[in-house]
N, C-alpha and C positions, 0 to 999 in steps of 0.2 A: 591773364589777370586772375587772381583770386578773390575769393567770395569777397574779403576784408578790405580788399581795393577798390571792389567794384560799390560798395554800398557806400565808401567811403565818397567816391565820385558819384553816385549819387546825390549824395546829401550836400555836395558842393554845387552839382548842377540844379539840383533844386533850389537853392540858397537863390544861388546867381536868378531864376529865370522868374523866380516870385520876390527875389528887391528885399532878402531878409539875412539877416548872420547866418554862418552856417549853423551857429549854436542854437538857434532860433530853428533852422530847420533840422533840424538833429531831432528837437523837442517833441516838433507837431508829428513829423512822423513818426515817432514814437509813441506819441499820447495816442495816435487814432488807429498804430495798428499797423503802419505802412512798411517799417522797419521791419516785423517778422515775415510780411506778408512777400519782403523781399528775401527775404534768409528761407521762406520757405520751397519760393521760388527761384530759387539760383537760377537752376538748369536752364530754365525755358529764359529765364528774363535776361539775360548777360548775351542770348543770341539776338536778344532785338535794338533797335535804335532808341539810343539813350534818349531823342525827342520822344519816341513814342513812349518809354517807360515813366518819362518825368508828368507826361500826359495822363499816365496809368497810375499814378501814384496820386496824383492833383483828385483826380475822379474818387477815386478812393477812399481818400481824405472826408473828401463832401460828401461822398453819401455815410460818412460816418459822423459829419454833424464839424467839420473841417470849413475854414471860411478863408484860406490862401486862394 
């Protein structure tokens, strides 16, 4: 899978796991940061479990001032 697929499924599994559009979550991760912080992190995040990353992303969020 490639970078553009996998962030792509992210944003859907995030969507899906906090009860929001994906446009909606497309936005927040966006606004707080969580979007580069995955393109920065390809390498290492695409080996782990998409529970744990949507976990990693949630966390994230909130300590950037994020309320999903």
């Amino acid at each position: 899978m490639d970078r553009i697929e996998y962030l792509v499924l992210l944003v859907a599994e995030f969507a899906a796991r906090c009860r929001v559009s994906e446009a909606m979550a497309y936005r927040y991760l966006n606004q707080y940061g969580a979007l580069a912080l995955c393109n920065k992190h390809y390498n290492v995040m695409h080996t782990l479990s998409v529970e744990e990353n949507i976990q990693t992303l949630r966390e994230y969020c909130q300590r950037r001032g994020g309320n999903l």
